[in-house]
Residue, then its C-alpha position, 0 to 999 in steps of 0.5 A: x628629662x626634655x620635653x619637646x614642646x613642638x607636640x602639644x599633646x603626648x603619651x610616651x614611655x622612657x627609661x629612669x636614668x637613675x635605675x632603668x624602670x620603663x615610665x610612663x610620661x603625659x605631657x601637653x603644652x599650649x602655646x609652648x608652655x607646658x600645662x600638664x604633666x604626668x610620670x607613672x611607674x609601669x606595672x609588670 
């Protein structure tokens, strides 16, 4: 998975690449450097 650093702050949704299950990503970077990071499966 990439994660873009230039946004210090997102909440995104992104396919697995292993079984195509929609996730739910939570990223924050501060100065670049990322200091927080959450994957949850979406729920039907």
């Amino acid at each position: 998975m990439l994660l873009d650093s230039s946004i210090a702050k997102q909440s995104y949704v992104e396919d697995c690449e292993v079984c195509c299950n929609p996730i739910q990503v939570s990223v924050k970077f501060m100065s670049s450097e990322l200091t927080e990071f959450q994957a949850n499966r979406m729920e039907d």
